[in-house]
MILUMVEX-384401 format. One record per residue (C-alpha): residue number from 1; residue in one letter; chain; x, y, z. Coordinates in steps of 0.2 Angstrom, whole numbers, plus 2048, in hexadecimal, padded with zeros to 3 digits. Example, Ala and Ser with C-alpha at 12.3 -4.5 7.8 and 13.67 -1.06 7.14 Angstrom:
+-----+-----+-------+-----+-----+-----+
|   n | res | chain |  px |  py |  pz |
+-----+-----+-------+-----+-----+-----+
|   1 |   A |     A | 83E | 7EA | 827 |
|   2 |   S |     A | 844 | 7FB | 824 |
+-----+-----+-------+-----+-----+-----+
END
This chain:
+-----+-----+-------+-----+-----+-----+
|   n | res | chain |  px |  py |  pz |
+-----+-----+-------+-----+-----+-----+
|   1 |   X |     A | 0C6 | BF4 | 146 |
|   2 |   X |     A | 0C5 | BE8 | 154 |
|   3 |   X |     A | 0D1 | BDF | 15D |
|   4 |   X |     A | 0D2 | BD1 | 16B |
|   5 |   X |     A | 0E0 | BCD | 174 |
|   6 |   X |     A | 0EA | BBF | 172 |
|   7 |   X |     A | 0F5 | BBE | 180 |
|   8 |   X |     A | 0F7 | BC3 | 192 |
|   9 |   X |     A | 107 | BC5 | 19A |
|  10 |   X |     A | 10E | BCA | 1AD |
|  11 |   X |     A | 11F | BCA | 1A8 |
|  12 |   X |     A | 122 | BDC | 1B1 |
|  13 |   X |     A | 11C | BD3 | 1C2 |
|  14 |   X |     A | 128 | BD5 | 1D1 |
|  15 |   X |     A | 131 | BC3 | 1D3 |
|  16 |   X |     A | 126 | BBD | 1C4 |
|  17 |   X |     A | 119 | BBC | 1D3 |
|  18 |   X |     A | 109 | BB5 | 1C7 |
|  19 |   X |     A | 100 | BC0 | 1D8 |
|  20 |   X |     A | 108 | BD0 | 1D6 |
|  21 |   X |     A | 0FA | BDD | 1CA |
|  22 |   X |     A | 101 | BEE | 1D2 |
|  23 |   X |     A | 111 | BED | 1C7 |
|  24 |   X |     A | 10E | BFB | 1BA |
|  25 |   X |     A | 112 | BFB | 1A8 |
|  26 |   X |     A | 11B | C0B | 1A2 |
|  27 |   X |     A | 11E | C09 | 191 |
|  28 |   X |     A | 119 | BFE | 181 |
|  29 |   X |     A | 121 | C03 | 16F |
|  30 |   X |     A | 120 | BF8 | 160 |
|  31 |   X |     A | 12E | BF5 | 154 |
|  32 |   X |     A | 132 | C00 | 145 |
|  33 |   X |     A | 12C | BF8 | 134 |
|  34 |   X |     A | 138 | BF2 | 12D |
|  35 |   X |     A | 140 | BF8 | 11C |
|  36 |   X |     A | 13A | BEC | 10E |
|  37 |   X |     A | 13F | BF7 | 0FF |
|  38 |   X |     A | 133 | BFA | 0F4 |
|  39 |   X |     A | 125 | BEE | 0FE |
|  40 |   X |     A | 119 | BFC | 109 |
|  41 |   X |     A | 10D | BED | 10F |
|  42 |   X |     A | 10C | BF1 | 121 |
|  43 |   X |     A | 10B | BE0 | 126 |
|  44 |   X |     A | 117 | BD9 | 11D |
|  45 |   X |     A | 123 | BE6 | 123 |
|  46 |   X |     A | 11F | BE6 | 134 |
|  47 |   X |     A | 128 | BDD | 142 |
|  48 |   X |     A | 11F | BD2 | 150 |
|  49 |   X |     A | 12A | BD9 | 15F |
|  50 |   X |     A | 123 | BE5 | 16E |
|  51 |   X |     A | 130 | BEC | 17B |
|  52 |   X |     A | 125 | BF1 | 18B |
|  53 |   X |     A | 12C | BF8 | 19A |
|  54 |   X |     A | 128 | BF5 | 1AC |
|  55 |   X |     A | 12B | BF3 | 1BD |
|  56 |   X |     A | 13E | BED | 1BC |
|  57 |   X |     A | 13F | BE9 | 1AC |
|  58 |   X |     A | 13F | BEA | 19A |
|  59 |   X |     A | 137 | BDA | 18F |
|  60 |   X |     A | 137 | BD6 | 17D |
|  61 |   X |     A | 127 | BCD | 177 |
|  62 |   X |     A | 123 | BC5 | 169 |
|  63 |   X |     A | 110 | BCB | 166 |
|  64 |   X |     A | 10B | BBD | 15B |
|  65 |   X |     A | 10F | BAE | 167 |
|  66 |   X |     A | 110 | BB8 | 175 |
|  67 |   X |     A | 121 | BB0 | 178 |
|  68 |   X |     A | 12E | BBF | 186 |
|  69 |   X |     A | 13D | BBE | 179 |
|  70 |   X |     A | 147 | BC7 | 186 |
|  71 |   X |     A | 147 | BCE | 196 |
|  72 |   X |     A | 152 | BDA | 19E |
|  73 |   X |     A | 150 | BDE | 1B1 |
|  74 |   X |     A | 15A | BE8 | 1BB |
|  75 |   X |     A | 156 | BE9 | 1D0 |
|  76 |   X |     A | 150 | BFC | 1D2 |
|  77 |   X |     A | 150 | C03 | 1C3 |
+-----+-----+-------+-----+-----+-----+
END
């Protein structure tokens, strides 16, 4: 298996500085596969979405376009 990436994103930067590379990323989880009954096919039952945490803030991302669904920041947390 290989893989190349598609996308690269500095949504965890402080002030959404494009020069800020010292905010670290905690945490990355995929979404759950989804429950398609009697359909197992891994990719047809998977979902798209990442949830990363960093920095100040949580971000949703659609892996496919690369598109930050959501973002949820809160100052010092």
């Amino acid at each position: 298996v290989s893989a190349e990436p598609l996308h690269f994103l500095q949504c965890h930067s402080k002030g959404n500085s494009r020069e800020d590379f010292k905010t670290q990323l905690w945490s990355c989880v995929f979404e759950p596969l989804l429950d398609c009954g009697a359909r197992k096919d891994p990719i047809v039952s998977s979902s798209r979405t990442v949830a990363t945490c960093g920095g100040e803030s949580v971000c949703l991302i659609d892996c496919e376009t690369g598109v930050v669904l959501k973002k949820y920041k809160v100052a010092t947390e």
